[in-house]
MIKOL-643273 format. One record per residue: x, y, z of N, C-alpha, C in turn. Coordinates in Angstrom, 3 decimals, decimal comma, padded with zeros to 6 digits. Example, Ala and Ser with C-alpha at 12.3 -4.5 7.8 and 13.67 -1.06 7.14 Angstrom:
<r <013,190; -005,690; 007,800>; <012,300; -004,500; 007,800>; <013,200; -003,300; 007,800>>
<r <012,850; -002,250; 007,080>; <013,670; -001,060; 007,140>; <012,900; 000,030; 007,870>>
This chain:
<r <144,788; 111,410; 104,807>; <144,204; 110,125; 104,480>; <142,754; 110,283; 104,021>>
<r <142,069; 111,297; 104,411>; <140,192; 111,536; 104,097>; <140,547; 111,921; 102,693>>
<r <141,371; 112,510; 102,105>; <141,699; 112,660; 101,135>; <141,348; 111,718; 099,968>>
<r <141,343; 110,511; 100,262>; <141,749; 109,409; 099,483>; <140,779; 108,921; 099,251>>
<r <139,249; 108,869; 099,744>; <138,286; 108,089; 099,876>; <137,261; 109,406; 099,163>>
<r <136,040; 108,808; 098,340>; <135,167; 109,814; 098,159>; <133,913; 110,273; 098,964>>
<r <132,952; 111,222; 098,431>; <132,239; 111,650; 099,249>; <131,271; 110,731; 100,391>>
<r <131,123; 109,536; 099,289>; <130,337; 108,707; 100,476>; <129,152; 108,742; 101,014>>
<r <128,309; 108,264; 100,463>; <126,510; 108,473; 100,990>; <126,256; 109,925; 100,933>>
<r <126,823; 110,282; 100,275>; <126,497; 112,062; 100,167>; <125,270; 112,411; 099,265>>
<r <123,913; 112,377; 099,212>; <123,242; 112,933; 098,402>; <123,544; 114,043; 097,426>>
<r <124,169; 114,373; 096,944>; <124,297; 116,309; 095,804>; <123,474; 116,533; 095,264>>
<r <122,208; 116,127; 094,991>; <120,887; 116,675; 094,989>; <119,745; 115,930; 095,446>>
<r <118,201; 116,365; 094,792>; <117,450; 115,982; 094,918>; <116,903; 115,180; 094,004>>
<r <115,900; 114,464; 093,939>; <115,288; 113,748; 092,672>; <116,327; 112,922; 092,001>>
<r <117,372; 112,200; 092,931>; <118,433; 111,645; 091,978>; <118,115; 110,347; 091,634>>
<r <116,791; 109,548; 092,066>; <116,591; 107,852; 092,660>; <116,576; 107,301; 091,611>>
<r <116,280; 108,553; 090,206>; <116,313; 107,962; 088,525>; <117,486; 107,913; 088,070>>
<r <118,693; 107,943; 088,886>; <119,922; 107,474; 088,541>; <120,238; 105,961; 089,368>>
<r <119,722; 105,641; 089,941>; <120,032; 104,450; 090,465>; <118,572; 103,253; 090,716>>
<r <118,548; 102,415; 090,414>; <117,395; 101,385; 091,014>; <117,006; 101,551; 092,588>>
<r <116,410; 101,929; 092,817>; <115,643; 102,162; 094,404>; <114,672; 100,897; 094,941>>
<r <113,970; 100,354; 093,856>; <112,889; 099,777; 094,154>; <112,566; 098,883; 095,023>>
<r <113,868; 098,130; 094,753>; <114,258; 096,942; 096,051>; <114,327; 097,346; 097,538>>
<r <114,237; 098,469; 097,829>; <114,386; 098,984; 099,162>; <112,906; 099,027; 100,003>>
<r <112,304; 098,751; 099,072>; <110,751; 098,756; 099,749>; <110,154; 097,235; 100,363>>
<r <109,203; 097,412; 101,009>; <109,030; 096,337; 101,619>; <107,100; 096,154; 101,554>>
<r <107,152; 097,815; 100,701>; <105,346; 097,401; 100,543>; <105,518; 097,787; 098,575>>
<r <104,301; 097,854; 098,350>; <104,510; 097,816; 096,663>; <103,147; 098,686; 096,533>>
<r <102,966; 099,729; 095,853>; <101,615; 100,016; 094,873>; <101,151; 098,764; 093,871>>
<r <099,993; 098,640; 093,941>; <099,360; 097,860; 093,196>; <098,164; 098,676; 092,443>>
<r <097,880; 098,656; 091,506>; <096,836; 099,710; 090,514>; <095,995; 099,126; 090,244>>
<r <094,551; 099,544; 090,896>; <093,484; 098,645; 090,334>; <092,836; 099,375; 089,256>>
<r <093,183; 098,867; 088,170>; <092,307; 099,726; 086,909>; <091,015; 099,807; 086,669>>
<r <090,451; 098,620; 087,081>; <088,611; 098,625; 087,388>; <087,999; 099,926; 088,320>>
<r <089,020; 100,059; 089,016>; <088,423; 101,182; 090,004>; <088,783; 102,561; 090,084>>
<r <089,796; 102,563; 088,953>; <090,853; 104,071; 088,997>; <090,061; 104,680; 088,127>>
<r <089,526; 105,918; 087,905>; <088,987; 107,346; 087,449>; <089,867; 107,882; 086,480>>
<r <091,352; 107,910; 086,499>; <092,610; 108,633; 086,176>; <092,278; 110,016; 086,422>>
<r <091,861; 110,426; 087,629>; <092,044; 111,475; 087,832>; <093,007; 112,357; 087,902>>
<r <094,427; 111,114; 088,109>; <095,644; 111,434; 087,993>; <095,964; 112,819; 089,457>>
<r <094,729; 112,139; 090,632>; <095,517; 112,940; 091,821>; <097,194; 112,327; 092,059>>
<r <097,457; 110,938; 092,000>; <098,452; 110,421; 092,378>; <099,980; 111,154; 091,940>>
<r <099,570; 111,185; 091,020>; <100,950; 111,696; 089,890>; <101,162; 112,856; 090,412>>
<r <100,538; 113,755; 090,541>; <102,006; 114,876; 091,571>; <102,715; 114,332; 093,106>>
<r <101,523; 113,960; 093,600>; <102,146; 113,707; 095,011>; <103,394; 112,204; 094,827>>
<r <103,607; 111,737; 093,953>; <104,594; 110,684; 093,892>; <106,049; 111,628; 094,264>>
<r <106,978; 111,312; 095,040>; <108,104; 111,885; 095,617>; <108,943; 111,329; 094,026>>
<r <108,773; 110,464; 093,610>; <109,820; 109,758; 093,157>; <109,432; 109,842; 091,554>>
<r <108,598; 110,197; 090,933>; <107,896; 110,317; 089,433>; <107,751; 108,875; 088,886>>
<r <107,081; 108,226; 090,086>; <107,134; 106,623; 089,524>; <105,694; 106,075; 088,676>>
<r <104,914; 107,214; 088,867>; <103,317; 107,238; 088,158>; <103,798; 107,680; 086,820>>
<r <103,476; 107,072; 085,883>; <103,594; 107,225; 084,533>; <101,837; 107,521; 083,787>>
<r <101,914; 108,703; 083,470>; <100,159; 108,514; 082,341>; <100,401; 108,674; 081,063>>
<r <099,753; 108,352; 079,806>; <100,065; 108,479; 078,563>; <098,794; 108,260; 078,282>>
<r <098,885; 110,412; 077,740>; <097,175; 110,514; 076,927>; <096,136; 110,632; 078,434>>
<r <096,519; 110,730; 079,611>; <095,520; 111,137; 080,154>; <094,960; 110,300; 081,089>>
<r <095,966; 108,560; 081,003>; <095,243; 107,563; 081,223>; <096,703; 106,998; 082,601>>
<r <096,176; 106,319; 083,479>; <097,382; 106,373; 084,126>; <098,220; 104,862; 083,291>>
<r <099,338; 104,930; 083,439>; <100,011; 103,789; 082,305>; <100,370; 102,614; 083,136>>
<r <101,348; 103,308; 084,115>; <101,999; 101,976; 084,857>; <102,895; 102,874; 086,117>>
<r <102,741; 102,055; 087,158>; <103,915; 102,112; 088,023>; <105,312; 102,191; 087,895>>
<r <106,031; 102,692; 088,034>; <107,518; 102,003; 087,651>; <108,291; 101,737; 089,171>>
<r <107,836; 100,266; 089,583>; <108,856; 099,674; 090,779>; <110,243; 099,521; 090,299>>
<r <110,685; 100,041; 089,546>; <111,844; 099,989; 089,324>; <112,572; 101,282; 090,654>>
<r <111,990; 102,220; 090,650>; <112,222; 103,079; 091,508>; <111,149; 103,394; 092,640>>
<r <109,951; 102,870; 092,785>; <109,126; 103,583; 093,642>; <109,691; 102,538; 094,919>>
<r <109,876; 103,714; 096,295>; <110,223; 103,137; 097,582>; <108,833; 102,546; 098,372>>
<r <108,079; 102,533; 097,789>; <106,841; 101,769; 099,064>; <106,868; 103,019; 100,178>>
<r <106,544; 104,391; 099,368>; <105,910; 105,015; 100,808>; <104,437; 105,100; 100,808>>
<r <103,569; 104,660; 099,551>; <102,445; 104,539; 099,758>; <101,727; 106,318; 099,703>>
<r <102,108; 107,386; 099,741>; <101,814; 108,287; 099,321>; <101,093; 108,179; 098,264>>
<r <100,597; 107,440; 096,945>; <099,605; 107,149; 096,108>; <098,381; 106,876; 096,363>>
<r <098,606; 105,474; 097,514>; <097,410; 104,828; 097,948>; <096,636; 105,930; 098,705>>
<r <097,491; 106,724; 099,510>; <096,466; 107,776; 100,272>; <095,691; 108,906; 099,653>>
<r <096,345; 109,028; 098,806>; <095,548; 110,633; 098,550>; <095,314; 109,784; 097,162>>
<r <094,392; 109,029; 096,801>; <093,397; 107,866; 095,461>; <092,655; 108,629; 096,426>>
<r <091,613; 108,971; 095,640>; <090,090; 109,232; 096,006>; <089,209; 107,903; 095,986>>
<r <090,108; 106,860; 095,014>; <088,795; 106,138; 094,629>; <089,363; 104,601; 095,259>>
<r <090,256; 104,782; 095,927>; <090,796; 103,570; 096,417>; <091,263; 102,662; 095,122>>
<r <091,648; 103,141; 093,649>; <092,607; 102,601; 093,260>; <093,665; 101,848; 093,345>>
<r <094,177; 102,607; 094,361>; <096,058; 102,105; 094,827>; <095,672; 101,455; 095,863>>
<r <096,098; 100,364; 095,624>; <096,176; 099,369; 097,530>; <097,771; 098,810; 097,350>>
<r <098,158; 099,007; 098,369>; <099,657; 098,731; 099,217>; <099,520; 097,260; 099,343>>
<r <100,466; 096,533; 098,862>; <101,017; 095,444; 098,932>; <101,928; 094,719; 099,453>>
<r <101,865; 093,911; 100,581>; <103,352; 093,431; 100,703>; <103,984; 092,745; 099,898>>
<r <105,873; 092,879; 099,790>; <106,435; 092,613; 099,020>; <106,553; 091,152; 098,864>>
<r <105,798; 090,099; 099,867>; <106,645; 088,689; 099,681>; <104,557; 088,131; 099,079>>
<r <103,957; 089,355; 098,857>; <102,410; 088,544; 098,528>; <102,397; 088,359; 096,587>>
């Protein structure tokens, strides 16, 4: 009968969250303050999820389409750029 059913919440790799919409699962949000961001572009490696987008050097946009609200951005901003948002503000 296990036969019949598929793998089921099975991850088979890593970095897969750009196959599916994630974003809704969060309950805090990055917010980008551009007045205050440098683009030093510390954020953009440490994103788990490649949801920091830059073009030319400049940071572009978030993509909540997939970022989970772990806030890993907001922390390691040197310049306090990124502030965490709740999702119902």
């Amino acid at each position: 009968m296990s036969k019949e059913f598929g793998r089921g919440a099975t991850i088979l790799k890593s970095g897969n969250s750009c196959e599916f919409y994630t974003g809704d699962w969060k309950v805090q949000y990055p917010d980008h303050l551009k007045d205050k961001c440098k683009n030093c572009m510390m954020c953009v490696p440490y994103c788990p999820e490649d949801c920091i987008k830059q073009k030319d050097g400049i940071l572009d946009k978030i993509d909540l389409d997939y970022c989970k609200g772990c806030g890993i951005c907001a922390n390691v901003c040197p310049f306090n750029a990124i502030e965490m948002k709740h999702k119902d503000e």
